[in-house]
N, C-alpha and C positions, 0 to 999 in steps of 0.2 A: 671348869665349864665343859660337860659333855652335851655336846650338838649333835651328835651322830645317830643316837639313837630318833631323834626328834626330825633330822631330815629326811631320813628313811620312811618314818610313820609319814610324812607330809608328801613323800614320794606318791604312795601307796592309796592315791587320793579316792575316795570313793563316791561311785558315778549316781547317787540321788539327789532326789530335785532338792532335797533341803539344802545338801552339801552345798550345790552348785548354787542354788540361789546365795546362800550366805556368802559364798566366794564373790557371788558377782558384786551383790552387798559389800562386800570391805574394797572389793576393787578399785570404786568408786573416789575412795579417796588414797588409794598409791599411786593411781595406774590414771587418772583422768584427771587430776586438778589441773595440770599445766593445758592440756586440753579445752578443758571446760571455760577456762578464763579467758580464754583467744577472743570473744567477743568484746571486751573492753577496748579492745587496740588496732582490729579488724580496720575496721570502715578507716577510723582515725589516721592509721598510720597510708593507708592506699590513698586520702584526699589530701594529706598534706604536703604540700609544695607546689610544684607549679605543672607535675603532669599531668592529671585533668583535674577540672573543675564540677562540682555537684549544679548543673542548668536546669531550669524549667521544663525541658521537654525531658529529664529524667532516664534520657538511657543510658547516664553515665551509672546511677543507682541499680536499674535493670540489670546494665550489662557485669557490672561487680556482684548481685546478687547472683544472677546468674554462674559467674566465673567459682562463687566459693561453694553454691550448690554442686558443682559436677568435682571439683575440684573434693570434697569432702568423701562425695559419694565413691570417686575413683580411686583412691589414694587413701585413705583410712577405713573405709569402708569393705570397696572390692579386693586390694591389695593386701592390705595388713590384714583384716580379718579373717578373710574367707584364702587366702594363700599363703603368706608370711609367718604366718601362726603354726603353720601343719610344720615348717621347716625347724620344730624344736630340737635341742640336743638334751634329749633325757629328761626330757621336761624343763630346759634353760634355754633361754631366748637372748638375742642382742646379737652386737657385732662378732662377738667374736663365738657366740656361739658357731653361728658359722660359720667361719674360719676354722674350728674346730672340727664341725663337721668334716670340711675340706681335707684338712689334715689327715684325718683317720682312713677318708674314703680313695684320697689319693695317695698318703705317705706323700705331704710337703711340709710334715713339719718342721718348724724354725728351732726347735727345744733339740740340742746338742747329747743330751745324754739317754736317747730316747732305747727301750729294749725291744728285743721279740714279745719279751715277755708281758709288757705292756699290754700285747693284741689279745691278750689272752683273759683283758679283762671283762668282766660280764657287761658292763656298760661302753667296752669298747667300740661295737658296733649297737647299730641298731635292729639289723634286719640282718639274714645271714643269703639277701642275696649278692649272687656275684656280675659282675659287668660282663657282655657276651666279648670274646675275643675278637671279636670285628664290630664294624660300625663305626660312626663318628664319634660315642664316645667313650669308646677303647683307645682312639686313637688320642682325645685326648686327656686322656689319662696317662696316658705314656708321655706326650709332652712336655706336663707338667713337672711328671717326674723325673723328667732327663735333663730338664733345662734350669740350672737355678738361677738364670734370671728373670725367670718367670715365675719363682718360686717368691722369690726377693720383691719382686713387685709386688704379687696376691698380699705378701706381709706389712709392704707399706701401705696398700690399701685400705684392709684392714688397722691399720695403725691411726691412717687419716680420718677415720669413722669415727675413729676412738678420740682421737683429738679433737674433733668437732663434737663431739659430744660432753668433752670435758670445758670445749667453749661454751657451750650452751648451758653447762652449770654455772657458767657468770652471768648470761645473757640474761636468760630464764629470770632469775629474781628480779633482775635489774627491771625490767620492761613490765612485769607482771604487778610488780606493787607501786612503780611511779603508775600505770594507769591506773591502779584503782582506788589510789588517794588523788586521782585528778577531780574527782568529782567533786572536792573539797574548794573549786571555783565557782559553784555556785550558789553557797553561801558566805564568801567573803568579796571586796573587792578584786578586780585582776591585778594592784599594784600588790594588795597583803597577801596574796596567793601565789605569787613569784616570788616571795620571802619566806612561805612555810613548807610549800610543796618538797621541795630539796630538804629540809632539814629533818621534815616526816620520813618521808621516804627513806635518808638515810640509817635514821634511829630506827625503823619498822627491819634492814637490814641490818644492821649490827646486832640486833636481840637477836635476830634469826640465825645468823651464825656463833655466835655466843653461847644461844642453849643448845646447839649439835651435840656437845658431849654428854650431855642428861639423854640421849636418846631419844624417840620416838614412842616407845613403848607405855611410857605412863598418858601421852597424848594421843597416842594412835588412834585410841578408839573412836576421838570427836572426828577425827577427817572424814570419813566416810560422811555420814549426818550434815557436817559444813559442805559438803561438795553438794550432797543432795538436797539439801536446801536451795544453794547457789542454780542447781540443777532448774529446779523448781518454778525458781522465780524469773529466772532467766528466761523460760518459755512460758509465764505466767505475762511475765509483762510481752513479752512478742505478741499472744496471741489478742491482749487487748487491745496492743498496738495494730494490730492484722484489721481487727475487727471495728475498730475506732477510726481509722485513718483511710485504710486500703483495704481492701477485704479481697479487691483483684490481683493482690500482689503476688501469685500462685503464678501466673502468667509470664512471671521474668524467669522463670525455674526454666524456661525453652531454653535450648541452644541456641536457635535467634537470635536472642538478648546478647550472646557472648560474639557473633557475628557484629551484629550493626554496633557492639561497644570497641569492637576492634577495628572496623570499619571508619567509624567518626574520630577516635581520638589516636588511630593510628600509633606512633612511634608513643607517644605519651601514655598510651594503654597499656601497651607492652612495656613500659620503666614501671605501671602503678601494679602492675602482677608480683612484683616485689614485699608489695602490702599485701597484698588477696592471700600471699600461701600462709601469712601466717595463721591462716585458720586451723591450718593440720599441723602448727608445731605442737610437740609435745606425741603423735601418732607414733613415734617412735616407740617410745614407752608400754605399749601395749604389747609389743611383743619383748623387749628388754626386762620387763615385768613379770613374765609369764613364769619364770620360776616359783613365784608365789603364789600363784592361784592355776584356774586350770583354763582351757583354751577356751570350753564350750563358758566358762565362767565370764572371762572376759568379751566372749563374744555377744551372752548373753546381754553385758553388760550396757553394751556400746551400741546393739543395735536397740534396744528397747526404751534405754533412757538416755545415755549421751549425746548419738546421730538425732532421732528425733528435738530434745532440748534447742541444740546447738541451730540447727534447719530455721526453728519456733524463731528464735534469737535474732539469726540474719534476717528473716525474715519481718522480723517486727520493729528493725532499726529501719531496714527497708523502708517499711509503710509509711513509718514516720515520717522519712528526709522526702518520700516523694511525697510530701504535700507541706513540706517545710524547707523556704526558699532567705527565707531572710536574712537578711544581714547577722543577726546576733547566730544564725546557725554555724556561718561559716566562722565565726569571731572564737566558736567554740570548739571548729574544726571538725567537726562531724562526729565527736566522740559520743562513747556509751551512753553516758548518763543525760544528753541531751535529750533522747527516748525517754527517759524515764518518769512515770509521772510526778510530779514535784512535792505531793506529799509522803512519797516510799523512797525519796532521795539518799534521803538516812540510814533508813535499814539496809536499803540496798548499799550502801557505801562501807559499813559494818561489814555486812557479810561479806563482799568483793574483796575488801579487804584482807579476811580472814583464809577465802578460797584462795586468792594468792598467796598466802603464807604457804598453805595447804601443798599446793604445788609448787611452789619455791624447793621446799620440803622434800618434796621424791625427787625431784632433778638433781640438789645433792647429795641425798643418798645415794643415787645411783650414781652422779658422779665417782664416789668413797668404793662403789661397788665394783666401776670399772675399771676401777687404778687398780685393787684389790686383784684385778684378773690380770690387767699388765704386767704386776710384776712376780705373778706367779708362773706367767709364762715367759720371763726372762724378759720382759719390754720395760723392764720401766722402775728405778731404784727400788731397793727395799724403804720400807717403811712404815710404821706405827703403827698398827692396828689395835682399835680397843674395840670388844664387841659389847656395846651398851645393854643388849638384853641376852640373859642366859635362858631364854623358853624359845624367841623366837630366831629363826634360823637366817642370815643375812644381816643384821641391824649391825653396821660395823660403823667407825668415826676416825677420820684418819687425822688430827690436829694437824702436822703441818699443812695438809692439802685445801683444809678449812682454812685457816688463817690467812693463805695464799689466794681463792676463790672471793673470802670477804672483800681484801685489799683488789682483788681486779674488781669485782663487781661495787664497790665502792668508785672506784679510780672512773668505769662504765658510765654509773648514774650521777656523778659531778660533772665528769667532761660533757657527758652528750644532752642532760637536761630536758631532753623531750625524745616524744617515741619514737617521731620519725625515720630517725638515726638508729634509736635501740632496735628497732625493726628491720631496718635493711641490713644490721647485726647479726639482728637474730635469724631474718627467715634464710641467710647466706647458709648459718652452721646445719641449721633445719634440714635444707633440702641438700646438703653437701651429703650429711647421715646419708636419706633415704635414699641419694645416687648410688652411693655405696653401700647399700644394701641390695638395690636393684641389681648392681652387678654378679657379686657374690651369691644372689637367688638362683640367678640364671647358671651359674655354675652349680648350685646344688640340684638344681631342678633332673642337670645330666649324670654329675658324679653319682649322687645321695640317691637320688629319687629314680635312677636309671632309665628318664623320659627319653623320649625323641630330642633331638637338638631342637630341630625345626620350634619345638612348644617353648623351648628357652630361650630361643629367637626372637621370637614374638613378643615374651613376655617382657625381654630388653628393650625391643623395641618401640610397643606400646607404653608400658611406664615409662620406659627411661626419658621418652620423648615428651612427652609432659614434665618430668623434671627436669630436662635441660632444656626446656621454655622459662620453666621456674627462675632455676639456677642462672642463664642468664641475663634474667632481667634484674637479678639481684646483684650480681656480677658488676653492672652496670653503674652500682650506686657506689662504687668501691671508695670514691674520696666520699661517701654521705656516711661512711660508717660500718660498709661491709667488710673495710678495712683489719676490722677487729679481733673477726675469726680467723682469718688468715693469718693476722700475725700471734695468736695465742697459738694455733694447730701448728704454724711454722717451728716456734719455740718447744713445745711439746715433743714435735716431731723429731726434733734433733736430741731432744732429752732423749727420747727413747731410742733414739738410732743408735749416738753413742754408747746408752748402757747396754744394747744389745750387740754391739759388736765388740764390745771391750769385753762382754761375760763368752761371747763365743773365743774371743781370740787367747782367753785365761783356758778356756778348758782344753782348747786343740795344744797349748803348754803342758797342761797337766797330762794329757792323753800319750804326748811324746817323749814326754820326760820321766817315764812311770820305771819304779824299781822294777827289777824282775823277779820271780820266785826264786832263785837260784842265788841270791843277793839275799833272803833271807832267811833260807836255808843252810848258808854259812854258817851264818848269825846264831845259829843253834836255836833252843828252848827257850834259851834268858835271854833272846836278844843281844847280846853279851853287854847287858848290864845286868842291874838288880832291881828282880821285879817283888814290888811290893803289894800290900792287899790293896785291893779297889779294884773297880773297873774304870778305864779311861776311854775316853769316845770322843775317837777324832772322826771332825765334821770332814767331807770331801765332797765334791763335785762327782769323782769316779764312782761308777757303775762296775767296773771291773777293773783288775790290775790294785797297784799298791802305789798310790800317791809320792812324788818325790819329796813332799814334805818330812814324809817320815821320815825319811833316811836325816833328813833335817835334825827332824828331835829327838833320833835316836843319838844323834852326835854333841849334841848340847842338852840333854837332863841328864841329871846322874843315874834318875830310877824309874822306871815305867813299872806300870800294875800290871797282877797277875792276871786280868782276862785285859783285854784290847779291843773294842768294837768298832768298823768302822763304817761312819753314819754317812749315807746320803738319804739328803731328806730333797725329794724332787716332785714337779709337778709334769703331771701326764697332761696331754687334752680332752679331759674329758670334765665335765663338771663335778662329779663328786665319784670318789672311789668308797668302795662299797668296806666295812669294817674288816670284816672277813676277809680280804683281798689287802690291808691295808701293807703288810712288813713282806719284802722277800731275805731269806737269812741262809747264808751260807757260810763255809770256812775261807781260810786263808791258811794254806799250810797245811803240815800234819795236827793234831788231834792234839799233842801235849803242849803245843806253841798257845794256844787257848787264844786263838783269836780269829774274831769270825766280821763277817759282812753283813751289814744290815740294812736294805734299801727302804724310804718310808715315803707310800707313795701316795701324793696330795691331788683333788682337781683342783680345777682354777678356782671353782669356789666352797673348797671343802675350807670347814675351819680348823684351824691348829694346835692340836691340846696342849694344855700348859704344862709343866715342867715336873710337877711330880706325876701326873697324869702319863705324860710322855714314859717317864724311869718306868712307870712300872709295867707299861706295854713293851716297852724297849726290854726288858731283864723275863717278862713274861712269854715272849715270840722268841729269845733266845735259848731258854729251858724247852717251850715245846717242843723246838727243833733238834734240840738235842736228845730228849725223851722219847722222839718219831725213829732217830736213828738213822737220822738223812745223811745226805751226801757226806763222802768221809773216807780218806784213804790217807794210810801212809805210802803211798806208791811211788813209782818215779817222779820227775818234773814235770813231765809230759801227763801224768796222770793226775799232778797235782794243779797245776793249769787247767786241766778241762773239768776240774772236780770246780772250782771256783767258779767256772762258768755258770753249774746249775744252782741253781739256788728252788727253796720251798718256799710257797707260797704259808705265810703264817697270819691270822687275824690278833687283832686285840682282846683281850683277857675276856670281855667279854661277852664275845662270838666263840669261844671253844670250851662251852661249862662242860661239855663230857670232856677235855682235856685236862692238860695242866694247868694248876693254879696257885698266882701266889701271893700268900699271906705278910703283911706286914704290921707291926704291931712294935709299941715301946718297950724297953727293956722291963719297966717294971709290970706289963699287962699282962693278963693271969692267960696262960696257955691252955685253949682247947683241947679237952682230948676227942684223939682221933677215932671214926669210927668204923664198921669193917668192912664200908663201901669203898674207902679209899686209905692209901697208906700216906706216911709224913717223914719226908725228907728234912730232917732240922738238923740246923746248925751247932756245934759245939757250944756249952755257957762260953762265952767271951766277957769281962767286964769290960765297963764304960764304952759300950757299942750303942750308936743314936737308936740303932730299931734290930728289931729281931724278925728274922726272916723265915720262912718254912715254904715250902713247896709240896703242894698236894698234888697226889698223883692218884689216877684213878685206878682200878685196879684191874689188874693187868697180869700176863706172865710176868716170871719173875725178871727184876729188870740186870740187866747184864751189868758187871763188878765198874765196868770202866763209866758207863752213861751213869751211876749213882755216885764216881769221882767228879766227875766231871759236875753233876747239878753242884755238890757238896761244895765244888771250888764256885761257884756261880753262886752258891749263897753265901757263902763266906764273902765275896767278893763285893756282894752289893749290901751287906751288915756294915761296910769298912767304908761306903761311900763312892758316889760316883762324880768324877773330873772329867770335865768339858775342855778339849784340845783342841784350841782352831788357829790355822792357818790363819795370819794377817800378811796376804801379797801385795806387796808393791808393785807397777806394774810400769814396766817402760820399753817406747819400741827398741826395736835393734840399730845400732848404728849404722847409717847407710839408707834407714824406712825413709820415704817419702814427709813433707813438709806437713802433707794431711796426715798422714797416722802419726806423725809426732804429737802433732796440736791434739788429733782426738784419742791419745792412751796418755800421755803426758801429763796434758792441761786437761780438757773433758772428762773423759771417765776417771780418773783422776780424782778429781773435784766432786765428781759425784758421788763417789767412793766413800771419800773421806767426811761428806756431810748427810750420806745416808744412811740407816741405821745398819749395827754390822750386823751377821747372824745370829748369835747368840742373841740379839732382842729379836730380829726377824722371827726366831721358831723358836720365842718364850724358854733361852734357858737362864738356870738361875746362876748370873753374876760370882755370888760367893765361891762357884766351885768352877769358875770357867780358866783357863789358863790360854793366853792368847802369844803366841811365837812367830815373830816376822820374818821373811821373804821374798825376793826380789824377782819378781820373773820382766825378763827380755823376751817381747813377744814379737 
């Protein structure tokens, strides 16, 4: 599966109205289902219980329409749209985009193995301005970077985002499809409607997590169409509700309305805001999204038909309930479908239905999305990745993470049974997200965007104060169920703390514990074993230096191959690394030890070629490098040290047609002849070799005796096969650590270890030829 070519095209977005509109068109249904459906559970979940009541004189209705009017307009609308959106990372959106950001513009990043070389890449920055050396935010940039306790916090921040968001992948289905099979109480009794609700509901989620590994991709295309449908009808029926009931109901849109509803029901207004924000859960998404579509696409999107729709919606529940007082209203608890006119019950019930599937849907893909970026950035186990569609870029499924989501949001829509609960759930994870986004803005606003403090001031100030009105009226409901997210982001939170301190405290071993050149230098040519054909590739964490593994394996095989490559396969912060940029390759040693350094550098959401795809990038970036005639001395130690420092930037086979290239083909496939554009490096006949190998070179001076040794052994080498060598460390504190680092390298990371996938499945190699040698580090 090659993705690389097709992210690139999708980078390269092109700015016409067709483009954009059809962008806005599919957005519709990634980017707004979860959005779109907040009307079913709105009113419902802010009037159930006992902080206020829907009365006759109507400014409890008023003062809630009013509250989701500004509330929609400030915070989805001014915020996300028109500000949150410009802060992309190379066209990638969400938490940790930012934090990205952060990292690059300040140098805090949490990733252990990071280089100079790194800066050097083209999507490293975005702008090539610089911070003036005074001011306030020179000053804190320096901060940042001299204190890592502040460094430590910015990361658990960001980590908390993430974990709430990964709550909200339970939430989300949970509340989204029990509303909109509620409607199914008004064509049954209320005693046979408390006996199907639950068992619908749950069979509507188990299908939905069950078919996650079929992908998206054969269903994609209806979500759009079902969202705008839902779109549709949803301010179809408002506006007849507007026009039927209320027509003055324009009028609660004032500020007023949110006074005197604060005013009358006091302390009980402020616990029913709880309910009101969930109108903007899901506003998250439009900027987490933005990888797929484009900025002006989504905006396009949201303000033409989503914002309007949604307005139509509250508005026409509105009209309704202010002129409907009765007994069976409140019996029904103010929900959706009690608007609805009684003969479109149906369809509308269908369709609600369907749009929360819709958006169930993108919350956990992006759940799958955002794990996908934690543990590329060291946060968060290794784990499974399958990517269901090989055309489109992102559509990944992570089985254990789904099986784990079902069983919570399963566990969710048993215990809690009604929305009320799912709601003071959900709108906790909701606005926890968007505080820590607001935070993280206001630090981009000075690092990234090099504004005045003062503007990033404001901008905390003003939002954030609105969501920490939010935030603690939800805060508030903590025994009603906002319980939920705290304890899933709590648990998360430690998941990921531990593996992120357990992979820092492995590499600062490996970093300390590294052979020296001089160690194997001794060692001679042969290592002083017996090197046989192949190439062997051992995995490592090091960037530079020689692993103390090896000295491992050099003491226990009897025979090592004749080239040696050693692989760090690493993720930078940046979202995707450009092809051409992808291998840095250098030596290890003198020139006849045949053993070189190959660093392969991933974003957070680059995808990862599979294993023959890898061999032959890998054996292809080693030849060019060698053919360039780079870095290379037999010199002292001292020169042989600082040769390993440099390394060439080398791309994938792909990216360098005026280079080298190379051919592989079965022993009995009839050999090309060469033509007198380029010449052909072949291999000796060998019998019973699995493939035959040649390297085309393009043509060139003649190529010097030793660099035509050298490819010669490089294709012999990879004719014989290539062996995967990894390091299996055990990891335990030192005698003497503290009672907490025992439990968390011991027991914790430990455990996580050993039940998450190891590398050789992490970066797709193939099993048959991997050879795995244990190790014990005292950290």
């Amino acid at each position: 599966m090659d993705l690389e070519t097709g992210v690139y095209q999708n980078r390269a977005k092109v700015d016409s109205w067709k483009t954009v509109l059809t962008l806005a068109y599919q957005s519709l249904g990634v980017v707004y289902g979860d959005l779109s459906t907040s009307p079913l559970y709105v009113y419902q979940s802010t009037f159930a219980g006992q902080d206020i009541q829907h009365t006759k004189s109507n400014e409890e209705i008023y003062g809630v329409l009013s509250f989701v009017f500004w509330t929609l307009t400030l915070v989805p609308l001014l915020k996300y749209v028109f500000i949150v959106l410009k802060a992309d990372d190379n066209g990638e959106g969400g938490t940790f985009a930012l934090y990205s950001l952060l990292c690059r513009h300040a140098r805090v990043s949490s990733l252990p193995n990071f280089q100079l070389a790194d800066e050097e890449l083209s999507q490293y920055k975005k702008d090539n301005k610089k911070l003036c050396n005074t001011g306030l935010g020179s000053s804190l940039k320096s901060v940042l970077e001299r204190h890592r306790v502040l460094q430590r916090f910015l990361l658990v921040l960001a980590l908390i985002g993430t974990c709430m968001v990964i709550g909200d992948g339970v939430l989300t289905p949970a509340i989204s499809v029990f509303s909109a099979i509620s409607g199914l109480e008004f064509s049954m009794s209320r005693e046979q409607h408390k006996y199907v609700e639950l068992p619908v509901a749950c069979a509507i989620l188990i299908g939905l997590f069950a078919l996650q590994h079929y992908g998206t991709h054969r269903v994609g295309f209806l979500f759009a169409p079902v969202v705008l449908t839902w779109l549709f009808c949803i301010s179809g029926i408002g506006i007849y509700n507007i026009f039927r009931w209320n027509p003055h109901i324009y009028k609660a849109l004032s500020p007023y309305y949110m006074y005197q509803f604060l005013r009358k029901t006091q302390r009980g207004g402020w616990m029913s805001l709880g309910g009101i924000l969930l109108c903007i859960t899901g506003s998250e998404a439009m900027f987490a999204d933005l990888g797929h579509f484009s900025q002006l696409s989504i905006q396009i999107a949201f303000t033409s038909m989503v914002y309007p729709a949604l307005i139509l919606a509250y508005m026409g529940q509105a009209a309704y309930l202010s002129m409907h007082h009765s007994p069976e209203i409140q019996m029904h608890r103010i929900g959706f479908y009690v608007s609805v006119p009684e003969k479109f019950r149906w369809p509308v019930l269908v369709i609600a239905i369907l749009a929360a599937v819709v958006g169930s849907q993108a919350i956990i893909t992006g759940t799958f999305s955002i794990i996908k970026q934690c543990s590329a950035m060291g946060c968060f186990p290794k784990v499974k990745l399958v990517h269901t569609s090989s055309k489109i870029h992102g559509q990944i499924y992570i089985p254990e993470i789904n099986w784990i989501l079902m069983l919570l949001c399963l566990a969710v829509t048993i215990g809690f049974r009604d929305t009320k609960r799912m709601g003071n759930a959900s709108g906790l994870a909701v606005i926890t997200v968007m505080l820590v986004t607001t935070c993280l803005m206001s630090l981009v606003i000075v690092l990234c965007w090099h504004q005045n403090v003062l503007l990033a001031f404001c901008f905390v100030v003003f939002f954030g104060t609105i969501e920490a009105l939010y935030f603690s009226a939800s805060l508030i409901k903590f025994r009603e169920g906002a319980w939920v997210p705290i304890a899933l982001a709590f648990v998360f939170l430690i998941v990921m703390h531990v593996w992120h301190y357990g992979t820092l405290k492995r590499y600062e071993f490996d970093v300390q514990n590294k052979v020296s050149i001089n160690w194997l230098l001794n060692l001679g040519p042969s290592l002083g074993i017996v090197r046989v054909n192949g190439i062997g590739v051992i995995h490592t964490e090091l960037v530079s230096g020689i692993p103390a593994i090896f000295s491992h394996f050099v003491t226990n095989l009897p025979a090592f191959h004749q080239v040696l490559v050693f692989v760090c396969i690493k993720s930078v912060p940046i979202p995707h690394v450009r092809p051409e940029e992808r291998f840095l390759v250098g030596r290890i040693g003198p020139k006849e030890y045949r053993i070189y350094r190959c660093i392969v550098r991933y974003g957070y959401r680059d995808v990862h070629k599979d294993d023959m795809e890898f061999e032959k990038d890998l054996v292809c970036s080693i030849a060019e490098f060698i053919h360039s005639g780079s870095i290379g001395t037999n010199g002292t130690i001292e020169e042989l040290e600082k040769d390993e420092e440099k390394m060439a930037v080398v791309g994938t086979c792909s990216t360098h047609e005026d280079g080298i290239q190379i051919s592989e083909h079965n022993i009995n496939s009839t050999e090309t002849v060469g033509t007198s554009e380029v010449r052909e490096i072949r291999s000796p006949p060998v019998m019973q070799r699995r493939k035959k190998v040649r390297f085309i070179v393009p043509e060139s001076p003649k190529i010097d005796t030793s660099v035509r040794e050298e490819l010669q052994e490089l294709m012999e080498a990879r004719e014989a096969g290539i062996a995967y060598i990894l390091g299996q460390s055990y990891m335990k504190a030192k005698q003497g650590s503290s009672m907490i680092k025992k439990l968390v390298i011991n027991y914790g990371y430990e455990f996580l270890r050993r039940n998450s996938r190891v590398a050789s499945y992490a970066f797709s190699l193939p099993h048959a030829s991997t050879l795995e040698v244990g190790m014990v580090y005292n950290v």
